[in-house]
C-alpha positions as CSV (number, residue, x, y, z in Angstrom):
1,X,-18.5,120.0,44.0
2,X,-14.9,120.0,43.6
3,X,-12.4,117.0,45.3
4,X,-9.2,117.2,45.8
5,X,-7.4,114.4,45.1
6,X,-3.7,113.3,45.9
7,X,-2.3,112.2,42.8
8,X,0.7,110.2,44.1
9,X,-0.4,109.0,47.0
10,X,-0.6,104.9,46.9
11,X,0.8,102.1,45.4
12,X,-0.8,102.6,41.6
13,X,-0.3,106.3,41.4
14,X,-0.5,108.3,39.7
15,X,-2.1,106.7,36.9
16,X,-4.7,104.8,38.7
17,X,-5.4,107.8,40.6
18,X,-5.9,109.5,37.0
19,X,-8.4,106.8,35.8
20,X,-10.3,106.7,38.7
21,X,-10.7,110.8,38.9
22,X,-11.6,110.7,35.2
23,X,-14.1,108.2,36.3
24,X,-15.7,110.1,38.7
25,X,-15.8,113.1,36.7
26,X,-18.0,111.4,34.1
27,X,-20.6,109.8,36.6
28,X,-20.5,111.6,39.6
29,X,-20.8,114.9,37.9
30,X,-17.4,116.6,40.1
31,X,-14.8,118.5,39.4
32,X,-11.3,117.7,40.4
33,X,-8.4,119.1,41.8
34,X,-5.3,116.6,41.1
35,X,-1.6,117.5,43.2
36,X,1.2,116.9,42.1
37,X,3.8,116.7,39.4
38,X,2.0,118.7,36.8
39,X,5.0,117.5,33.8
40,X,4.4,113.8,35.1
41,X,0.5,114.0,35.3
42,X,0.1,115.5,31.9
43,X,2.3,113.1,29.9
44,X,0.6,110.1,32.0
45,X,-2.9,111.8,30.6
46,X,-1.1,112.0,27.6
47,X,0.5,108.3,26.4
48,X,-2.9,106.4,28.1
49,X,-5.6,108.5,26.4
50,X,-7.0,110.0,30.2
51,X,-9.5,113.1,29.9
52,X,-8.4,115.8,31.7
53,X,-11.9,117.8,31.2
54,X,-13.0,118.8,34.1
55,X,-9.9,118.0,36.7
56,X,-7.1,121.0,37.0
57,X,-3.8,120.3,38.2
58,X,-2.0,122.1,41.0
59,X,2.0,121.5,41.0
60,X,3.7,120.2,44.0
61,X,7.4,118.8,43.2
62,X,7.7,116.3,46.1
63,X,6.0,113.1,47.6
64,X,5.9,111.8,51.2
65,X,6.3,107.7,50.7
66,X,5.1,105.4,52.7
67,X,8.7,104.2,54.9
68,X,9.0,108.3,55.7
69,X,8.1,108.9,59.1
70,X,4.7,110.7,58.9
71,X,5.8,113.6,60.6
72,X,7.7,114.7,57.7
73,X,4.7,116.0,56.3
74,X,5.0,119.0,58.7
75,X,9.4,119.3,58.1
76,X,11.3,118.0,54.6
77,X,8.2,117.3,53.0
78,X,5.7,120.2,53.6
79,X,5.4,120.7,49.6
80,X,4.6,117.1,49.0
81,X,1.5,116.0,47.1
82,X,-0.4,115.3,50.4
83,X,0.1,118.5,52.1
84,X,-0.6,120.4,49.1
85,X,-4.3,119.0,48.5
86,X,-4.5,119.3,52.3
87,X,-3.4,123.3,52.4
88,X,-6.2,123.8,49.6
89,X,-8.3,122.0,51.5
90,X,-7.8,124.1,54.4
91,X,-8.1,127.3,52.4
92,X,-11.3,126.3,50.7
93,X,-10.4,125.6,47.2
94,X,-12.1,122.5,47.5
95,X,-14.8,120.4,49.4
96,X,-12.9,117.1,50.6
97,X,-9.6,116.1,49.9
98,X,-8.8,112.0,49.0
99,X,-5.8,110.2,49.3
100,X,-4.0,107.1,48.8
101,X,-0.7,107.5,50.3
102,X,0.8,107.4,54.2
103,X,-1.9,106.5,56.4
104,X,0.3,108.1,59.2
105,X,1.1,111.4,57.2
106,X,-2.4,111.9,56.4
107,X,-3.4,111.8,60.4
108,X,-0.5,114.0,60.9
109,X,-1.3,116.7,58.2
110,X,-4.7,116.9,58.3
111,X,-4.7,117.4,62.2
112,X,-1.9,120.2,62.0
113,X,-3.0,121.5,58.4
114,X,-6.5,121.4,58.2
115,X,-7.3,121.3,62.1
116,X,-9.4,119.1,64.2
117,X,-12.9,119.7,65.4
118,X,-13.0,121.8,68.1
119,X,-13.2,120.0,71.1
120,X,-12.3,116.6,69.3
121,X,-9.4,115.1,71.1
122,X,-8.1,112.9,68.2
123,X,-9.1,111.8,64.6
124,X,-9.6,108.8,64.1
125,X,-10.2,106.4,60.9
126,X,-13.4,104.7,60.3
127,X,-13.6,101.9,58.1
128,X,-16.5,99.8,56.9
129,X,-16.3,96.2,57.0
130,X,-18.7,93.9,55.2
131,X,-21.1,92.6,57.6
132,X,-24.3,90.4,57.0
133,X,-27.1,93.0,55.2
134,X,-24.5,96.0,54.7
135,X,-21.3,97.0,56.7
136,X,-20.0,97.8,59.8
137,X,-18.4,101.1,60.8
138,X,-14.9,99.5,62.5
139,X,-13.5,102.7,64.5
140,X,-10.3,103.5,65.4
141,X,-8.7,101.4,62.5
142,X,-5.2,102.7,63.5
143,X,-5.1,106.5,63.6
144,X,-4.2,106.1,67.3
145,X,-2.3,103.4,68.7
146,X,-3.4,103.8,72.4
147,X,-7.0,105.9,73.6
148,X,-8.7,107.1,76.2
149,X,-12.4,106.2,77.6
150,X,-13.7,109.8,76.3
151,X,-11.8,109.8,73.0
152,X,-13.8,106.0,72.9
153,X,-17.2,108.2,73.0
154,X,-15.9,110.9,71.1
155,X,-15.4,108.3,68.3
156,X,-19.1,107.0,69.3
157,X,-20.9,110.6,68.7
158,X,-19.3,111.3,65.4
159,X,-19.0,107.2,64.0
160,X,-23.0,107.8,64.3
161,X,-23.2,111.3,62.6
162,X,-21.2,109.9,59.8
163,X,-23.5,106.5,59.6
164,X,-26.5,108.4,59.3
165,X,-25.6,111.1,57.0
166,X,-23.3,109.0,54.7
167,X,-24.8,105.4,54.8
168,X,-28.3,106.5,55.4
169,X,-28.8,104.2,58.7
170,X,-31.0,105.5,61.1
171,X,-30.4,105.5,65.0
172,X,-26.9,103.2,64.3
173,X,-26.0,100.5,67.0
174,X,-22.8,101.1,68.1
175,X,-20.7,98.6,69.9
176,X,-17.3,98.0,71.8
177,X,-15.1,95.9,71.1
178,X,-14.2,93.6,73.7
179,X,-13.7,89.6,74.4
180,X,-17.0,88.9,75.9
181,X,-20.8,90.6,75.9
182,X,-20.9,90.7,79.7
183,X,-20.5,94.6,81.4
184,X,-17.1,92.7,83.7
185,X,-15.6,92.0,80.4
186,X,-12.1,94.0,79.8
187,X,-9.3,95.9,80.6
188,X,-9.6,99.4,82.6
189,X,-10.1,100.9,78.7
190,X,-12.9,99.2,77.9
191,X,-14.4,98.7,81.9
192,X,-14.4,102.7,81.6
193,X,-15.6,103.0,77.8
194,X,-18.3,101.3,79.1
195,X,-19.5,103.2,81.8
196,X,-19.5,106.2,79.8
197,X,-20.9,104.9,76.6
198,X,-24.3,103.4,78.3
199,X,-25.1,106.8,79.3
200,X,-24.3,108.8,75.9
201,X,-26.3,110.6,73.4
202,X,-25.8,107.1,71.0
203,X,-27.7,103.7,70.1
204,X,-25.6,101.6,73.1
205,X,-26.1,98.4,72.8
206,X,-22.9,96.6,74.7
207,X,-20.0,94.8,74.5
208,X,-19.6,93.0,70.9
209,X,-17.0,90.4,70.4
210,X,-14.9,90.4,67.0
211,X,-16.7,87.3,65.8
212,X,-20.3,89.1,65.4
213,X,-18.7,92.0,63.5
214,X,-19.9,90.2,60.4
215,X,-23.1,88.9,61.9
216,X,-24.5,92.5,61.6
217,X,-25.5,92.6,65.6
218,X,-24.2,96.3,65.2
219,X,-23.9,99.3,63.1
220,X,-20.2,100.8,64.5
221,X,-17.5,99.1,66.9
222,X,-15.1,101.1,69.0
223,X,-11.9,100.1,69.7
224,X,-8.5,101.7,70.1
225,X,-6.7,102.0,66.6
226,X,-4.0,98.9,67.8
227,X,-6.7,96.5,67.9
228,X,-8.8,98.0,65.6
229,X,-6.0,97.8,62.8
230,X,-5.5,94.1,63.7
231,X,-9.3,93.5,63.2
232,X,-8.6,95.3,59.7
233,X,-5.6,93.3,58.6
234,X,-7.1,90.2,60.1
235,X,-10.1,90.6,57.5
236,X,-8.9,91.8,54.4
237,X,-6.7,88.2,54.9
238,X,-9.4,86.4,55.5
239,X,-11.9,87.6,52.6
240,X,-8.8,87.1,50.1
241,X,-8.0,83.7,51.6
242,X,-11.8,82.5,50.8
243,X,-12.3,85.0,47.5
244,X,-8.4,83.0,46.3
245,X,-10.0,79.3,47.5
246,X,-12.9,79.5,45.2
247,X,-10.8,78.8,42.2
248,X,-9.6,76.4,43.5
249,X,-13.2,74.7,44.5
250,X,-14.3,74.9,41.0
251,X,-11.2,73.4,38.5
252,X,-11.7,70.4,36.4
253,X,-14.9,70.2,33.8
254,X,-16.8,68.8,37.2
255,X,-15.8,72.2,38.9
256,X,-16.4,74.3,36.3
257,X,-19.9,72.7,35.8
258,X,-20.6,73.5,39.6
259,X,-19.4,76.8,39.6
260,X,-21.5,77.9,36.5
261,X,-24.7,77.1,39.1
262,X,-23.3,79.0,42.0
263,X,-21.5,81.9,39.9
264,X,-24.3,84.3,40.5
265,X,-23.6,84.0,44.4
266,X,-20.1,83.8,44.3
267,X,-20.2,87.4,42.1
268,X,-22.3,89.2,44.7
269,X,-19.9,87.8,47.2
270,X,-17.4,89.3,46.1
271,X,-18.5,92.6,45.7
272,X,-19.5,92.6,49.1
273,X,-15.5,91.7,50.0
274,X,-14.1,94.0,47.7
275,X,-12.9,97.2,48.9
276,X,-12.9,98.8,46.0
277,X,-16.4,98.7,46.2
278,X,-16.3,100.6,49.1
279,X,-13.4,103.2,48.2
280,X,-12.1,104.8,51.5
281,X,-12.0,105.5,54.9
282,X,-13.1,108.5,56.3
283,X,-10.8,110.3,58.9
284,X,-13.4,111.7,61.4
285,X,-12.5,114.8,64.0
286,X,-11.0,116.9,61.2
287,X,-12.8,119.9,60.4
288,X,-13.3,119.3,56.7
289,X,-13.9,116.1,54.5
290,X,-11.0,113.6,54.5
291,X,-10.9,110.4,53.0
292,X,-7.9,107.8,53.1
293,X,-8.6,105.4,50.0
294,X,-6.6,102.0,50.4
295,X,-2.8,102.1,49.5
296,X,-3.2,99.7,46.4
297,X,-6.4,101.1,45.4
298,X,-7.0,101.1,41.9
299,X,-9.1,103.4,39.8
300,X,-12.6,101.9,40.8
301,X,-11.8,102.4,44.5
302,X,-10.6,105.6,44.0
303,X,-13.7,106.3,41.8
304,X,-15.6,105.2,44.8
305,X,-13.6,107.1,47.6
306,X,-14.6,110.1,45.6
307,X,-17.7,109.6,45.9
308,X,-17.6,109.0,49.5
309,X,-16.3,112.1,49.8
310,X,-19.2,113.6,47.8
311,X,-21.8,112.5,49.6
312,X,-20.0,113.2,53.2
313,X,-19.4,116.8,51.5
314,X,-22.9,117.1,50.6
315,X,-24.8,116.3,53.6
316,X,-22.8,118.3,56.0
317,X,-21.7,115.2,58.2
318,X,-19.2,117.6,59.6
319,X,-21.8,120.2,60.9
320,X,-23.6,117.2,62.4
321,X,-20.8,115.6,64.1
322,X,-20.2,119.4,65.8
323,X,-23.9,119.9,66.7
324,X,-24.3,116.5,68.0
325,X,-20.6,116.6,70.1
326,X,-22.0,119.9,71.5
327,X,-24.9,118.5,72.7
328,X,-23.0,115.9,74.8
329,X,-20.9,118.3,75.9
330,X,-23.6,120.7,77.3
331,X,-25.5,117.3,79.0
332,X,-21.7,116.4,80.9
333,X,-21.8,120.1,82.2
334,X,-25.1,119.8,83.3
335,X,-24.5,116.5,85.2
């Protein structure tokens, strides 16, 4: 299995990127394909002791930041980092491509690089959420500011291909986002959603308002990427707010005493929060495996998007996603 893997995309690159791909090289049994500057990349290997057994490097001169418009990709910066791994991805040196840098480049490249499903109206991002017994698929996170009703279900058919394939769930719930459970709930986006949705080839199960995402009442929530971004941000504040106030809780020899009883709980809660746990996002509607790992992610997320990218590599989500968007298609044409 070989990854591709963005070596300057993100906050921490490229030696975090490094770490992390030398990680995965020595437990997840990969080989890696690292873009970028090869003279920078081999003297970072160089002065902090990083294997390079295993990962090969492919030159590209230029990066794409975060502030440049993500079009860019496509004009002044079509031999960045980014766009390299995504050409070799295209060309099938390599079975998923991972990176760390411009969400907005990424959606950009790998639609007009790599291609889109066919039939797929837009990609969109997928990110999992901790929710109560596992996670929750949260879909569009903000690949698409506005959507339609049928990009909506689009997102629906493949959020549950991926769910299945990747995270093992069988049959996923998926939800929609909205500010009440009842059908009446809603703007004309999510009044329409719904009428479409309830008669899908997907686990329906209604409405879902933003407060049961961690309750674990569903598998997958689709939203458009505006509100599905806020939902994101809105989180990751939230789980650092309470992960930051348990210091706090436990200071003083009488805290300290108390948090030596409860430190157990408080680790495994914190794993569950910590996104490095989970590694990346996947961008789903692209034709080949692509994962977006977290702008400051350090080496154990980007061990752990690597992985992601393994598994979603391995058991031919893509194929699935096609087969099961086909099928939809062919039940609309018979209706």
């Amino acid at each position: 299995m070989r990854i591709i893997v963005d070596a300057f995309g993100g906050d921490n690159a490229p030696l975090e990127v490094m770490k992390g791909s030398a990680m995965a090289v020595k437990e997840l049994g990969v080989d890696i394909i690292l873009t970028g500057n090869k003279g920078i990349i081999e003297q970072t290997a160089k002065q902090h002791g990083i294997s390079l057994d295993r990962i090969k490097i492919h030159h590209a001169e230029d990066v794409i930041a975060m502030d440049d418009d993500p079009s860019e990709i496509m004009k002044s910066k079509k031999s960045c980092s980014m766009a390299e791994g995504l050409r070799l991805l295209a060309d099938s040196s390599g079975d998923a491509f991972v990176s760390a840098g411009s969400t907005g480049a990424l959606v950009v490249g790998s639609t007009f690089i790599v291609k889109r499903i066919k039939s797929v109206k837009r990609a969109a991002i997928a990110t999992l959420l901790p929710a109560k017994n596992g996670f929750v698929l949260l879909m569009d996170s903000g690949a698409n500011v506005e959507c339609r009703p049928d990009m909506l279900l689009q997102f629906g058919v493949m959020a549950s291909a991926f769910m299945e394939n990747v995270m093992g769930i069988n049959n996923p719930r998926v939800g929609l986002l909205n500010i009440g459970t009842e059908e009446t709930k809603g703007g004309q986006l999510q009044l329409e959603s719904f009428e479409l949705l309830k008669n899908a080839p997907i686990n329906f199960v209604g409405n879902i308002e933003a407060r049961s995402l961690p309750m674990g009442e569903c598998d997958i929530v689709l939203t458009d990427g505006f509100t599905g971004n806020v939902v994101l941000k809105l989180t990751e504040g939230v789980a650092s707010f309470l992960l930051g106030s348990f210091k706090g809780l436990f200071a003083g020899a009488r805290g300290k005493l108390a948090g030596a009883l409860v430190l157990p709980g408080i680790k495994a809660l914190k794993r569950q929060l910590d996104y490095t746990e989970v590694g990346g996002a996947p961008l789903l509607g692209i034709s080949k495996p692509v994962i977006k790992a977290h702008g400051s992610s350090n080496a154990n997320a980007i061990k752990n998007a690597i992985r992601q990218a393994k598994t979603f590599a391995e058991n031919k989500t893509i194929s699935r996603m096609v087969e099961n968007l086909s099928k939809y298609s062919q039940a609309e044409k018979q209706d």
